[in-house]
Structures are given as structure tokens and as C-alpha cells.
VEXPAKE-800108 format. One record per residue: x, y, z of N, C-alpha, C, O, CB in turn. Coordinates in steps of 0.001 Angstrom, whole numbers, plus 524288, in hexadecimal, padded with zeros to 5 digits. Last residue first. Glycine has a CB too. Layout:
BEGIN
XYZXYZXYZXYZXYZ
...
This chain:
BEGIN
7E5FE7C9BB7DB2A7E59D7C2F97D9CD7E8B77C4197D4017E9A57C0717D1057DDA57BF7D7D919
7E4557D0887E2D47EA0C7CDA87E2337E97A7CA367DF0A7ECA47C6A07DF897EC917CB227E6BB
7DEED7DC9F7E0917DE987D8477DEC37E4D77D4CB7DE687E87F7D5A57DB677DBBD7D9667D9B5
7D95E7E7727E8C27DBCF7E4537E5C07DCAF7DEC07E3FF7DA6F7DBBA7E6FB7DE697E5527E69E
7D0767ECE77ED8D7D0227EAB57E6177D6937E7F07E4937D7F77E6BD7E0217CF0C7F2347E06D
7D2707EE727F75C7CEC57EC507F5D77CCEB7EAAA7EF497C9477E8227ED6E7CBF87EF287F836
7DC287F35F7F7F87DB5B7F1137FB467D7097ECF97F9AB7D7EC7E8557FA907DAAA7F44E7FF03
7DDB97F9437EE747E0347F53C7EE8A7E0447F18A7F33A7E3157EDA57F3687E4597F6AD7ED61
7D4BC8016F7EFDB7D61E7FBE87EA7E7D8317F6267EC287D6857F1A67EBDF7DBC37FDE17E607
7DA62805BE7F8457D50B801F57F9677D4697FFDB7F4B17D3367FB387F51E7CF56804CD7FB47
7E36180B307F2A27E562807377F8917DE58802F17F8D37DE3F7FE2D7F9757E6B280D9380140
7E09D8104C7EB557E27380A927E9507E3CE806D57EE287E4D4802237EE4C7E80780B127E569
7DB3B8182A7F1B57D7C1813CE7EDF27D99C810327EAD07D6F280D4C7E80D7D4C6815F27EA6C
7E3B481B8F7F63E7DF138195B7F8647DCE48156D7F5AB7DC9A810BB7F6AC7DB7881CCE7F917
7E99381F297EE5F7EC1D81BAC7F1EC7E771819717F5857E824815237F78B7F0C681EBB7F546
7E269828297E9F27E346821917E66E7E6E281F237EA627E75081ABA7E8827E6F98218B7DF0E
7E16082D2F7F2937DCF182B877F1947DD83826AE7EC3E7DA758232A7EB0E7D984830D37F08B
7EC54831077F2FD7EA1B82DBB7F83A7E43282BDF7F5857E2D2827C67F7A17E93F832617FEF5
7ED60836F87E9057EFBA833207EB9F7EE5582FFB7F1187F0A782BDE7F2007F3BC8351B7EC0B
7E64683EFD7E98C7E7A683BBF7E5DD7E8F8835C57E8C97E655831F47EA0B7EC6A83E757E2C7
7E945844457F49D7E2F5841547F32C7E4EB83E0D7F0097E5EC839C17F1F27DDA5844CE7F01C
7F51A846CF7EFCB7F230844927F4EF7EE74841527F4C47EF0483C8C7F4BC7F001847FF7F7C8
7F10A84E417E6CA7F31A848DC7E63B7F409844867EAEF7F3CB83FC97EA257F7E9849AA7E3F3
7EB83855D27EB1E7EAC1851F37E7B27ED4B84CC07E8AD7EBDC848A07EAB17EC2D853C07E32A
7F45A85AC97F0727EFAD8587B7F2F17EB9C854777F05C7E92A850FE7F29D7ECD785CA97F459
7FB3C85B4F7E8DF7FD94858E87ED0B7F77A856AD7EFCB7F677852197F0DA801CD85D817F0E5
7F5DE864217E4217F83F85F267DFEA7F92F85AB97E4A37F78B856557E3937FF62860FB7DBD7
7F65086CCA7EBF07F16A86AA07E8A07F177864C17E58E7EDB4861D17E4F87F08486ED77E417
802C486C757EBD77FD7186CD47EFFF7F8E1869927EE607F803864EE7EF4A7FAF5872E97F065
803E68714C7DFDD805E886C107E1E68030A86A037E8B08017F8657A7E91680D4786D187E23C
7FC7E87B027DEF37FB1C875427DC4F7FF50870577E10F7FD9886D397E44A7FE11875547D39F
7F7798821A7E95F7FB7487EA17E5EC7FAB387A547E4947F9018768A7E7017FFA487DCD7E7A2
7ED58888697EA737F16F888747E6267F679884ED7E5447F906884EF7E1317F34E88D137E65F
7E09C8825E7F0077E63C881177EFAB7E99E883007E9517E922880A97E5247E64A87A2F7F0A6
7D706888337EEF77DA0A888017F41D7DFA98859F7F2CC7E350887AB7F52A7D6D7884477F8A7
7D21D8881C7E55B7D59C88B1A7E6367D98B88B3A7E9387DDEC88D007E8527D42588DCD7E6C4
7CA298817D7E4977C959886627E4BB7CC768883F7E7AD7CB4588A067EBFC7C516887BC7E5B7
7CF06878C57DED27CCFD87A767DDA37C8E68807C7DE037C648882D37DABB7CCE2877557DD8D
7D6C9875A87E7237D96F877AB7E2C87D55287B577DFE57D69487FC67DE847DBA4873047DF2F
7D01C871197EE037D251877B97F01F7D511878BC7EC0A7D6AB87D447EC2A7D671878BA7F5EB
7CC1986B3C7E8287C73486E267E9347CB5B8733E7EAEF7CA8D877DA7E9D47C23886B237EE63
7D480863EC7E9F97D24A864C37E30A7CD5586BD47E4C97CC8186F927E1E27CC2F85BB67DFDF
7D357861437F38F7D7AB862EF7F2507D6DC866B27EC527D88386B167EB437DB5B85DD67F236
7C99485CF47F6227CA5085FE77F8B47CE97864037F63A7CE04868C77F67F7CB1685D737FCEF
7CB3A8536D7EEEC7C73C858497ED9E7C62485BEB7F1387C22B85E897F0837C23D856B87EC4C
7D2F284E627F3907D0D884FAF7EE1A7CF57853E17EC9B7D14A857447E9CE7CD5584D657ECD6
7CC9A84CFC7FD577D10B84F8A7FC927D2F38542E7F96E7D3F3858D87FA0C7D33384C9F7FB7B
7C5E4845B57F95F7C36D849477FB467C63B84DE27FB8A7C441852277FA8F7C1AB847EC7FF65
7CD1F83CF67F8167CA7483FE37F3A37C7B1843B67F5A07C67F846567F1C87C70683CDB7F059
7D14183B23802D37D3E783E4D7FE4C7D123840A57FAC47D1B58454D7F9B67D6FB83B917FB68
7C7C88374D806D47CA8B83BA8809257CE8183F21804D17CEA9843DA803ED7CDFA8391980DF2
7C69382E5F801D27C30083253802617C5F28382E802D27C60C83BFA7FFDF7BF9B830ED80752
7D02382967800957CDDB828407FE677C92782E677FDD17C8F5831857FA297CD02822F180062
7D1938277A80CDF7D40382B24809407D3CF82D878049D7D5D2831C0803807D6C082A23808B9
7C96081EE680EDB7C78C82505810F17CD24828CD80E597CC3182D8280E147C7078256A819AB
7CDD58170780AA37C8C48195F806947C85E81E6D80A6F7C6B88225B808357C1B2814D1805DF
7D6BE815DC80ED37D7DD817DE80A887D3A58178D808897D403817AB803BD7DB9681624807F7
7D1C8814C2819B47D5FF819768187A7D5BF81A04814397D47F81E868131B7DB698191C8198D
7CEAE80998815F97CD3580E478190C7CEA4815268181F7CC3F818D0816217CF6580CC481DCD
7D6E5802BC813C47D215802CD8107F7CE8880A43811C37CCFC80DC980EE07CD9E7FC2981346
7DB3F8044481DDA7DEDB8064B818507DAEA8074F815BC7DA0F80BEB814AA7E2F980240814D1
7D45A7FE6C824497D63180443825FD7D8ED8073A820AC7D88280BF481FE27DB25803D282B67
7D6147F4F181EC87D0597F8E3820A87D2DB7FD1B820F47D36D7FFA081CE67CCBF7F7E4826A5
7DF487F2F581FAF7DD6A7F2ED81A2B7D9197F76E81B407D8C07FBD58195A7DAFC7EC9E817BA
7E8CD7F70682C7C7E30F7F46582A487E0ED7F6E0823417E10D7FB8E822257DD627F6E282FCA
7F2287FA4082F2F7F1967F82282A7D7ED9C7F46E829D57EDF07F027827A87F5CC7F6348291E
7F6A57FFBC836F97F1E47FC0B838DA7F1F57F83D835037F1DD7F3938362D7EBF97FEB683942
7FD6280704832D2800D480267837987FCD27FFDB837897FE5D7FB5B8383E8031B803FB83E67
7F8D880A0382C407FEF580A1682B177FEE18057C82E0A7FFF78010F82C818033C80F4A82D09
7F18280F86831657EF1080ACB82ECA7F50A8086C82D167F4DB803A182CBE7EA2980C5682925
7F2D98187B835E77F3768160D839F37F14280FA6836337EFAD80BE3838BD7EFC78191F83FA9
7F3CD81DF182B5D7F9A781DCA82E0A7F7AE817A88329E7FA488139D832A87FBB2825CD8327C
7EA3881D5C828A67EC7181BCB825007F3038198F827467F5BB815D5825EA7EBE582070820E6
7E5C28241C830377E359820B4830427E70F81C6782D347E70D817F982F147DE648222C82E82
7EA3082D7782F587EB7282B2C833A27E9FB8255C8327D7ED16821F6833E07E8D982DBC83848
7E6D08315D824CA7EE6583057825057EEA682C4482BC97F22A8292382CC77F3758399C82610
7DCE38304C825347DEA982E3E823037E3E682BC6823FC7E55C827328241C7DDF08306282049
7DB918380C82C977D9BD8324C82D6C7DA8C83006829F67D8A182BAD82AAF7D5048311982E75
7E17C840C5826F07E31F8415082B0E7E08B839BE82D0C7E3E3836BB82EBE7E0A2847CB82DF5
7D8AF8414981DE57DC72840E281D2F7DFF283E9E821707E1D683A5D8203B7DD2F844A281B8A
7CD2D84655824A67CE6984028820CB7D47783D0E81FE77D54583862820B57CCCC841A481A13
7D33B84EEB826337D1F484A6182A887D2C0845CB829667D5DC8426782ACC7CD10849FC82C31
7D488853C281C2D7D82C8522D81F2E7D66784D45823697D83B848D2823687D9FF85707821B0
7CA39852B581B287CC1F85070817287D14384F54819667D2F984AD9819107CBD7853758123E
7C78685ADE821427C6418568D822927C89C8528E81FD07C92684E728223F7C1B48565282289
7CBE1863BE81CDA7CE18862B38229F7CB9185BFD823DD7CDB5858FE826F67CB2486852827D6
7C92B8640B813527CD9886296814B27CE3A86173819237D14F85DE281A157D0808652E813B1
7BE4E867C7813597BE9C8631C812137C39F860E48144D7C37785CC8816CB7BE0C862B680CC2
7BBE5872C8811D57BDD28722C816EC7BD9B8690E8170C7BCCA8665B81AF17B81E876F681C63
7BE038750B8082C7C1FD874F38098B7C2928730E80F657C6A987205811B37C3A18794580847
7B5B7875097FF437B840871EA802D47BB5C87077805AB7BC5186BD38067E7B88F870588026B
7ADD287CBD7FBAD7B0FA87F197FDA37B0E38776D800FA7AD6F8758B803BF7AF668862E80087
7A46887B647EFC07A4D587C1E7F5FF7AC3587AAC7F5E77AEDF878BA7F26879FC08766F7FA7E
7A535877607E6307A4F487B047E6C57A5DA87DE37EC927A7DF882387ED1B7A16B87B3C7E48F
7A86686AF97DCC17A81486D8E7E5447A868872FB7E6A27ACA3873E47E8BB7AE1586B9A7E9BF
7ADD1868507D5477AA2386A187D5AB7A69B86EAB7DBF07A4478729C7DD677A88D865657D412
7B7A6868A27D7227B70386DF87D21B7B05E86D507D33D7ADA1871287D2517B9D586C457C94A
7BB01860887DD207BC79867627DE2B7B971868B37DBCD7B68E86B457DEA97C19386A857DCA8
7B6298583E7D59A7B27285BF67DB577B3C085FE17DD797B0B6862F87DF8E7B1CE859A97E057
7BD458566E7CF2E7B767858F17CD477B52D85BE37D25A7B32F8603C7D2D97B28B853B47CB32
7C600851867D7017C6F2858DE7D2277C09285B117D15C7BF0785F827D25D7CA35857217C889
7BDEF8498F7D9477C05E84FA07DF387C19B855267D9B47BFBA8597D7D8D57CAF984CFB7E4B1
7BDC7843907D0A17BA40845D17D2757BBF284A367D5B27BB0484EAC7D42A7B7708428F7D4A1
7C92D842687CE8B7C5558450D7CB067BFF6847687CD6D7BE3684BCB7CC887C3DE841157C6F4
7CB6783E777D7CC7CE2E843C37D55F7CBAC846C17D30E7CB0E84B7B7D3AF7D1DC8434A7D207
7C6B1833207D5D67C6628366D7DA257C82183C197D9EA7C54E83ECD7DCB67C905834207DDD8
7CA48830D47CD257C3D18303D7CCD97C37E834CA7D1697C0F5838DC7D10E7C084829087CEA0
7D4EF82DC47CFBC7D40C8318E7CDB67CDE7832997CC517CD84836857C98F7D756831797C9FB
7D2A08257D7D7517D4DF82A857D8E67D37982F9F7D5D87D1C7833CB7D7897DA66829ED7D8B0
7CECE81E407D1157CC05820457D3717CD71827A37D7CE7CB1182B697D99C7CAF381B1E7D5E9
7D75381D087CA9C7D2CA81D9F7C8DD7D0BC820E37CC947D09D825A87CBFB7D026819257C7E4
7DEDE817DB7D0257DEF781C887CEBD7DBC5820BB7CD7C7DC2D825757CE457E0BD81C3A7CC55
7DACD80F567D51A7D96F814817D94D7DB798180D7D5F87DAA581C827D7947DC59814EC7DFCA
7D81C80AC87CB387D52880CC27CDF77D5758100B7D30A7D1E7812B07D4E87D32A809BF7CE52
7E3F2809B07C8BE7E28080BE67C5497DD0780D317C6C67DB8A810F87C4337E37B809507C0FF
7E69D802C77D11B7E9BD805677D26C7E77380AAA7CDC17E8D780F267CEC77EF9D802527D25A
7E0937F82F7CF2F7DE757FC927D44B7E0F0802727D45F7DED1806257D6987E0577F9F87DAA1
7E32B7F51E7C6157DFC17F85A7C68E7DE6B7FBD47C99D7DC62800247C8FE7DD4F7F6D87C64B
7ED817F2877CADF7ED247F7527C5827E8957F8D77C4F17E8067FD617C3737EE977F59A7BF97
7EB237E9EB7D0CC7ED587ED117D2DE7ECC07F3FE7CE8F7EBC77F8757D00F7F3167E9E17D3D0
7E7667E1597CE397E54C7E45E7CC8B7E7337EA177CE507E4D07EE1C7CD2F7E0DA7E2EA7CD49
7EC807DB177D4157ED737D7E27D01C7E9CA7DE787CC6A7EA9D7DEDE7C7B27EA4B7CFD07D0AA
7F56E7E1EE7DCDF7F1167DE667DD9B7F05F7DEFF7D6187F2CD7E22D7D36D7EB1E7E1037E2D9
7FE777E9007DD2F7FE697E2847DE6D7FA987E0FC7DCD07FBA47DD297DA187FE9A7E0617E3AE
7FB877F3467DEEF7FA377F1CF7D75E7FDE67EB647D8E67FFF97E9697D50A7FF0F7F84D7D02F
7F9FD7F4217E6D67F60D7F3257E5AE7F52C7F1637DF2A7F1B67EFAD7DC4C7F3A37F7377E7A5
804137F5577EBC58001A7EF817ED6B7FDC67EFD87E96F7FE7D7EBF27E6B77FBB77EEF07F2BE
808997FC447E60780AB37F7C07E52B806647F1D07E76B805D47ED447E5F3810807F88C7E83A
80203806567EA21801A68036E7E49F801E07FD3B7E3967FE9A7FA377E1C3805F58055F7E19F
8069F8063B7F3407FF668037B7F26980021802197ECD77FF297FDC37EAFF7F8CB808C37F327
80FF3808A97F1A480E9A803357F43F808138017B7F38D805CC7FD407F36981022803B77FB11
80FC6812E47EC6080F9980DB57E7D081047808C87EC0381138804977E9DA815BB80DC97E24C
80E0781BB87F1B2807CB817EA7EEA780A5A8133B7ED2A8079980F567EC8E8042681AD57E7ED
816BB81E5A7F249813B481BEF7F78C80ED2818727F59B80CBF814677F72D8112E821297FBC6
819A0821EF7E8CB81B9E81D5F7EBD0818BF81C5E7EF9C8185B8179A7F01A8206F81DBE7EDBA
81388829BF7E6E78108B825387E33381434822707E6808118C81ECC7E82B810A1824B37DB99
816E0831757EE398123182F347F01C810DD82B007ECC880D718280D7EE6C80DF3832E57F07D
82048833227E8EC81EF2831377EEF181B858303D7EFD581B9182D057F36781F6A8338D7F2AB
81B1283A447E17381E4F835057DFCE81E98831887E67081C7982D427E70D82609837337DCBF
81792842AC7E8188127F83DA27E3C7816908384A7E25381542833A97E23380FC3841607DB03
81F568472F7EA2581D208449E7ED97817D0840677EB768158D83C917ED4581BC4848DE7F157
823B984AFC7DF5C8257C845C87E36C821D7845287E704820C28407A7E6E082ADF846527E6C7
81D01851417DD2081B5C84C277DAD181F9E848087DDE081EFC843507DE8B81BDE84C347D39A
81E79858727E56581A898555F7E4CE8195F851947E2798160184E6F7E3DC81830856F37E408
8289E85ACD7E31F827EE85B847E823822038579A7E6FA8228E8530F7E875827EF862977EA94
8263C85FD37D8388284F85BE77D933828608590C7DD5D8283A854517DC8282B7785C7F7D85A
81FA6869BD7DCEE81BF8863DA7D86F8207C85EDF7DA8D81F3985B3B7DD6E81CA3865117CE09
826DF86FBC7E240820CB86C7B7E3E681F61867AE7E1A481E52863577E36C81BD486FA07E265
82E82875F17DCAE82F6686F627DF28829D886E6C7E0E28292F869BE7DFFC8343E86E767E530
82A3C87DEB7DB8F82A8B87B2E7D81682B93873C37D7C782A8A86FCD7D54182DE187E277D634
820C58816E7E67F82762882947E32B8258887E8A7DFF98216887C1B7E06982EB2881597E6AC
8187A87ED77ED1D81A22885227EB3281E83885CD7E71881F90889EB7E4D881C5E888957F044
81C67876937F2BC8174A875D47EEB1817BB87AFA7EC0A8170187A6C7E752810BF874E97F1B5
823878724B7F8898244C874D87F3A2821908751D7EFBA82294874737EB1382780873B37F1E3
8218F8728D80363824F3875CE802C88257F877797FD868271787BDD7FC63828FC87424804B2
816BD869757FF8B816F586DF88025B81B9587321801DA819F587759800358171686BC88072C
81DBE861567FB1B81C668653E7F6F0819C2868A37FB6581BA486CEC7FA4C8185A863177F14E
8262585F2D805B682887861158013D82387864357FE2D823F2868FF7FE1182B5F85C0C7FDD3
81CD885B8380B51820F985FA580E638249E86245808E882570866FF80890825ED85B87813BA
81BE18533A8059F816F1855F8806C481AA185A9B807C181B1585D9E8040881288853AA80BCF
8241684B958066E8243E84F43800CE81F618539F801A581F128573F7FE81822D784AF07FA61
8244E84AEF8107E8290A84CD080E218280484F69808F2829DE853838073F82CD18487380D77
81BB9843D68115981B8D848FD81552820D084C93811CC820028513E810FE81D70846F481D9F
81EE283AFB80BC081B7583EF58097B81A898455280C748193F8498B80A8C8161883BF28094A
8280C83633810A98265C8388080B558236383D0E8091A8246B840D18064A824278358B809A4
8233B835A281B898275E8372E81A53827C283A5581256827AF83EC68107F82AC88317D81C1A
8198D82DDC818E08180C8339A81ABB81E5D8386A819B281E2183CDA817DD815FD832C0822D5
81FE1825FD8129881C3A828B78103E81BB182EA38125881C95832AF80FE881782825BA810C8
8265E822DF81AEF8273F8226E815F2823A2827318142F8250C82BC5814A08260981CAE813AC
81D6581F6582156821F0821A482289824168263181E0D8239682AF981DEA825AD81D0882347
817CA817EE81CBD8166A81DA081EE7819D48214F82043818F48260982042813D181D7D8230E
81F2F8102E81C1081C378128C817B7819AE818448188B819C081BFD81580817E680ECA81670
8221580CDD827FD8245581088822F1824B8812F681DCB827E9815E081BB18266580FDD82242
816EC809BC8292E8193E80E6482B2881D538109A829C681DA281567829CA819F880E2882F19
812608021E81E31813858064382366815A180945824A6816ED80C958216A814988059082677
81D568017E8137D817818006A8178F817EF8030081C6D81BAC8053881E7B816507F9E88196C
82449801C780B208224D807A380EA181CAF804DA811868185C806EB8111E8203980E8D80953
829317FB03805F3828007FA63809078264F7FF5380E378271A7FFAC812F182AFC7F73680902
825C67FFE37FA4E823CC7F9857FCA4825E77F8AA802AD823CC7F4C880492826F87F3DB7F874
826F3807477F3AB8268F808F37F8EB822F28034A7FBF781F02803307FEB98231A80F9C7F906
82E51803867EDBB83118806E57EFF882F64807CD7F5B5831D6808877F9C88310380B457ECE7
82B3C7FCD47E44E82B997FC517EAFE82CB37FDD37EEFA82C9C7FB7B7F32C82D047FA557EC78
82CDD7FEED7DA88831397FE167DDA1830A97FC997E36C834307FB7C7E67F8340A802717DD4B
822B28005C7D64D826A77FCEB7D31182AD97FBF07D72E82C7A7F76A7D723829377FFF17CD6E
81CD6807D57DC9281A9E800A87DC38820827FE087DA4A8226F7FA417DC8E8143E7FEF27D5E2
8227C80F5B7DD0B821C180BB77E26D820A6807897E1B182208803AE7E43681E2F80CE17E608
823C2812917D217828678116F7D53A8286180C867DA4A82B3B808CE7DB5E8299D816F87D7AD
817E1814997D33981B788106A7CE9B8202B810097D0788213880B577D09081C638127B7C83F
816FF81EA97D9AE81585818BA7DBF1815F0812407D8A78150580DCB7DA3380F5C819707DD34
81CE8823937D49481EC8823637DC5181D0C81FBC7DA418203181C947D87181C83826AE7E2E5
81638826F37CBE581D03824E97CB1981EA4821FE7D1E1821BC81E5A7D26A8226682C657C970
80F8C82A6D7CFD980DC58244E7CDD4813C68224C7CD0C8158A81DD77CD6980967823EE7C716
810EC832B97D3FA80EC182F567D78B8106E82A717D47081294826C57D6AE808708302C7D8D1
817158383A7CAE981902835747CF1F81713832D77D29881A1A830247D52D81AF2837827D12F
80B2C8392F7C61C810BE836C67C4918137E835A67C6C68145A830F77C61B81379838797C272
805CB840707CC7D802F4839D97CB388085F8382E7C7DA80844833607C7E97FB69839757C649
808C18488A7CB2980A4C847297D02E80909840957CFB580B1383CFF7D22D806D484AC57D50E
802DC84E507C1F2808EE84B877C23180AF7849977C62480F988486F7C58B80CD984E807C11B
7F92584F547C5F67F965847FE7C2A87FED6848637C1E28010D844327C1137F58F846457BB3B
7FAF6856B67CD147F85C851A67CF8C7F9FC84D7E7CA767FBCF8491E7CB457F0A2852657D0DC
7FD2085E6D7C6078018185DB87C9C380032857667CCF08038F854667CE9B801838638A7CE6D
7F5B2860C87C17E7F7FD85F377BE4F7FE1985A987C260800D6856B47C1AD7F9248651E7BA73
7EF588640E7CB077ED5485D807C6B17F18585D5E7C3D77F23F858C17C2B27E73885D6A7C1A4
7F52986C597CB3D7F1B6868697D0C07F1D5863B37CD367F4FA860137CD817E9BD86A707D34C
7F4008732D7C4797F8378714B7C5457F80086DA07CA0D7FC2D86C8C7CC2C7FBA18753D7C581
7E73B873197C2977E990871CD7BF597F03286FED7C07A7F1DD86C117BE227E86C875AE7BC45
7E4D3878607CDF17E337873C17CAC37E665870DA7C8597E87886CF07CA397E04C874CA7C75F
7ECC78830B7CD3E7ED6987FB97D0E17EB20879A37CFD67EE34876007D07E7EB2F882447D537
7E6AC886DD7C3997EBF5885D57C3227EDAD8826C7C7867F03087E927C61F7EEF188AAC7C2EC
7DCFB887777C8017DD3E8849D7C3C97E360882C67C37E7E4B487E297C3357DB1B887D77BF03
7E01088FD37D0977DDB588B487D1D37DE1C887817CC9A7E0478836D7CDEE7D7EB88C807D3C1
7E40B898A87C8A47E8668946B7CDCB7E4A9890367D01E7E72688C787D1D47EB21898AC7D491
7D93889AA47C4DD7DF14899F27C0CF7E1678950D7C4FF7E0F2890457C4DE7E48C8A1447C046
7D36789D857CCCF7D33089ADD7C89E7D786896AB7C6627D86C891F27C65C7D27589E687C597
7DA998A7337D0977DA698A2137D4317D97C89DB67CFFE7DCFA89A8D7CF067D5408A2247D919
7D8F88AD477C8077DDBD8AC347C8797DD758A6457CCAE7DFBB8A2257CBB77E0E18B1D17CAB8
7CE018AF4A7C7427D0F68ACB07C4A87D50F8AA2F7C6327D5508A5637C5FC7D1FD8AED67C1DC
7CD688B38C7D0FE7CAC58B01E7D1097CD6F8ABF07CC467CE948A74E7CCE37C55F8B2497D0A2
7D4F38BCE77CE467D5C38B8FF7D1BD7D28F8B3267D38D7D44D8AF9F7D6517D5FD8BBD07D54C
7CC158C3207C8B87D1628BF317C75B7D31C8BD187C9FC7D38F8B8C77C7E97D56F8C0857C5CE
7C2B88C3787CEC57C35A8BFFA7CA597C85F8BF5E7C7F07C93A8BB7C7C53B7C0268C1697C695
7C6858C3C37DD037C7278C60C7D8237C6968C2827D2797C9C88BEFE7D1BE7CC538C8517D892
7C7888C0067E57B7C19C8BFCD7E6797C1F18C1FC7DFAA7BDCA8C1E07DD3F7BE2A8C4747ECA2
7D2A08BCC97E7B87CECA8C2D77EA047CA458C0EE7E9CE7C8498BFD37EE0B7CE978C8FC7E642
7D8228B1457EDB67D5118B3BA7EAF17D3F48BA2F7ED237D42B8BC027F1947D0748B02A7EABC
7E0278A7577F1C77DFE28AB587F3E47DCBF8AE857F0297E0648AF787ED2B7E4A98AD097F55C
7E0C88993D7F2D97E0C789DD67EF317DE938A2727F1DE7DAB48A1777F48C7DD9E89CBF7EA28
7EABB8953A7FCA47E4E1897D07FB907E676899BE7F7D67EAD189BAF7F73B7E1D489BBE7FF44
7F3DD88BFD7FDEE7F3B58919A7FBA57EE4E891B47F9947ECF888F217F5BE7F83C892F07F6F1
7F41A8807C805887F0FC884308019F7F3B88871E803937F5D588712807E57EAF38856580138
7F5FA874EA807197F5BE879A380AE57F63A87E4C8066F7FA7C87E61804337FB22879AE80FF8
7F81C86965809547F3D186C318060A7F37C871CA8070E7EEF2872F6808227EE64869F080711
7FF038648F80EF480136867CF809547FC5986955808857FD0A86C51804CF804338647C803B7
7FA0985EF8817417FCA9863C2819B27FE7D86625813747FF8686AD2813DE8027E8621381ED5
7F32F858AF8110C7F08885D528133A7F4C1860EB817817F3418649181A427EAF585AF28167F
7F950853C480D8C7F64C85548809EC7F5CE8595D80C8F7F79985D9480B167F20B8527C80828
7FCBF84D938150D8003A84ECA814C67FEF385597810E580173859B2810F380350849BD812F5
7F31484684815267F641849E281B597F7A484E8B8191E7F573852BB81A007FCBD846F081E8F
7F4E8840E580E377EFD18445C80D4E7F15E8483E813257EFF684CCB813CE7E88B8400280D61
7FC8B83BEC80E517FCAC83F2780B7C7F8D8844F180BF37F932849A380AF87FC2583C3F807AC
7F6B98346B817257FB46838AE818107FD2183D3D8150D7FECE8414B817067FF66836558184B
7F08E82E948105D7F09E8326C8156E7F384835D7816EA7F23C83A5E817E47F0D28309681922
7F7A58284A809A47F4F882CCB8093E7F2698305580C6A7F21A834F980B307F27F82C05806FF
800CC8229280FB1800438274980CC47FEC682BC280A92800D183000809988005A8271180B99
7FE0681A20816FD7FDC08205A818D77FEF5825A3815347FE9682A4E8164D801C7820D981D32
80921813B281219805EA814E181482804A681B018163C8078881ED1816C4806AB811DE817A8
809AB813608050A80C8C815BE808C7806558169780E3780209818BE80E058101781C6D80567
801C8809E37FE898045980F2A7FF778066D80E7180422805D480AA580705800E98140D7FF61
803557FB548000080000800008000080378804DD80000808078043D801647FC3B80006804D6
């Protein structure tokens, strides 16, 4: 399976980098424009910046399956491992989300994160159907995107006071997920990863909605929170595939 505790934690980690520059307005039709403009432009370098980050994920986690690199990160030094990692590159695109080093600063940390994926991978493309499951949580991930992008743009009301709970969600997740490390009940895994499942995509469209009216100008920020959700919501839905659709025969 993944790095333990991965995606929880990310989603931790999510919500100390999410930390906004307000669009600041007069009330003036050019400036109405002008926000316009930097909200579209923030969009547009958001998504463009999200499917080049999907290259090094998939490069991290073709490395992990083919080499094994990360075959013996179980438990607690899998967590280890991991929180170390990732707290490190979080702390990096924070200091360099403003400069030019940011992006790079970020797609390494996507390349770090397809290695942690590639122990679930490796179980799960074992089983005799393994390529399907691994081509349905894609599926379904992205079923999931599509819809949250449509519902920013549709959702007219003000959601912002969503986060603090969404954190909560988040926060029973990373505990729930850490104290399962050492318990290592299926139930409890089965568990966690359909309530992450929720929690992220809700995320989703928590995150897509402050791009969408405005609250967040930086793309790499904005790109980072994405890809968070992204990522914990197909590590979910190939972790319960592969708990319950896979096939050894």
C-alpha cells in the first residue's frame, strides 16, 4: 500500500500553504475588469500547472513500481520517511511560491509524491486485473474534478466558511489514518479512505470556488491545493478497488 498516512497529512500540510493574497478592489468598472483578467489568468496558469505536475507524479511512481525503491517503507518508517519528505518540500514551495524557483520546487514535490503512491500501485497492479482498477480510480477521479470545476462556476453563494470544517474532516482523517499505522485494521483503512474520499472532493470545490472568486492569486498555491485533493482522492479510490475489486486468480 502507499506511504503510510500520506494522504492525510498532505491535506495537514495543505492547509498551513493555503494562505492567500486577497484580491483587493474599488468598486470601479476597470478594476472590475482588471480582477477579471487575474482571476482567469490565475485559472488558466492553475490547470495548466496541475496536468504538468501529472508528469512527474507518474514518472515518481514508474520508478517505484519498476525499482522498489519504496518496498520497504512500512509503518512507522514509512511515515517517517514520508512526513520528513514532504514537510521539507511544503516548507520549500511556501518560501518559493513568489520566485521563479516555485514551479520547480513543486514538480519535485509531485515527483515525491508519485514515489510514495507507487507501493499501493505495486500491490494493486499484482492482482490479475490490476490495470483496470488502476484506469478506474483514474476515471473516477477525474469524473470527480469535472464535476467540483462545474460547481465552482456554478454556486453562487459565498463558501468559504466550509474550510474550517473541511479542515476538521481533514485533522480525523490524518489522526485516524496515523493511529491505523500501528492497529492495521482493513475496516478502519476501508473507512478513512471512503471518508477522504468525501472530504477531499468537497475540498475540490472549496479550492476551485476561491480561485473562482478571486480569493486566491497564486497560481503555484492554488496548483498545490489541487493537486492535494487530486491526489488523496485517486489514492483512496484505488486503496478501496483494491481492497474489494481485486482479482488474484
Amino acid at each position: 500500500m502507499s506511504a503510510p498516512g500520506s494522504g492525510p497529512t498532505s491535506q495537514m500540510m495543505k492547509e498551513i500553504t493555503t494562505m492567500t493574497d486577497q484580491v483587493h478592489t474599488g468598486g470601479r468598472f476597470g478594476t472590475a475588469v482588471s480582477s477579471d483578467a487575474q482571476r482567469n489568468k490565475v485559472m488558466r496558469n492553475t490547470y495548466w500547472l496541475l496536468a504538468l505536475s501529472m508528469l512527474p507524479t507518474v514518472l515518481g511512481a514508474w520508478i517505484g513500481v519498476q525499482t522498489g525503491i519504496t518496498a520497504a517503507l512500512t509503518g512507522g518508517i514509512g511515515l517517517i520517511v514520508f512526513l520528513g519528505g514532504a514537510f521539507g518540500f511544503m516548507y520549500a514551495i511556501e518560501k518559493t511560491k513568489n520566485s521563479a524557483a516555485g514551479v520547480p520546487v513543486l514538480l519535485g514535490f509531485t515527483f515525491f509524491m508519485g514515489l510514495m503512491l507507487s507501493r499501493l500501485l505495486a500491490t494493486v497492479l499484482g492482482f490479475s486485473n490490476g490495470s483496470s482498477l488502476v484506469m478506474t480510480a483514474f476515471g473516477g477521479t477525474a469524473g470527480v474534478f469535472f464535476i467540483m470545476a462545474n460547481l465552482s462556476t456554478v454556486i453562487k453563494r459565498d463558501i468559504s466558511g466550509m474550510g474550517k470544517w473541511l479542515f476538521v474532516g481533514a485533522l480525523a482523517i490524518m489522526i485516524g489514518a496515523v493511529i491505523n499505522v500501528f492497529v492495521g485494521s482493513p475496516a478502519a483503512m476501508a473507512a478513512i479512505a471512503t471518508l477522504a474520499i468525501v472530504v477531499f472532493s468537497l475540498y475540490l470545490l472549496y479550492d476551485l470556488k476561491r480561485i473562482v472568486d478571486g480569493g486566491e492569486t497564486n497560481y503555484i498555491t492554488a496548483t498545490l491545493g489541487l493537486y492535494l485533493s487530486v491526489f488523496n482522492i485517486f489514492q483512496s479510490l484505488l486503496m478501496l478497488l483494491g481492497m474489494f475489486g481485486g482479482d488474484r486468480e
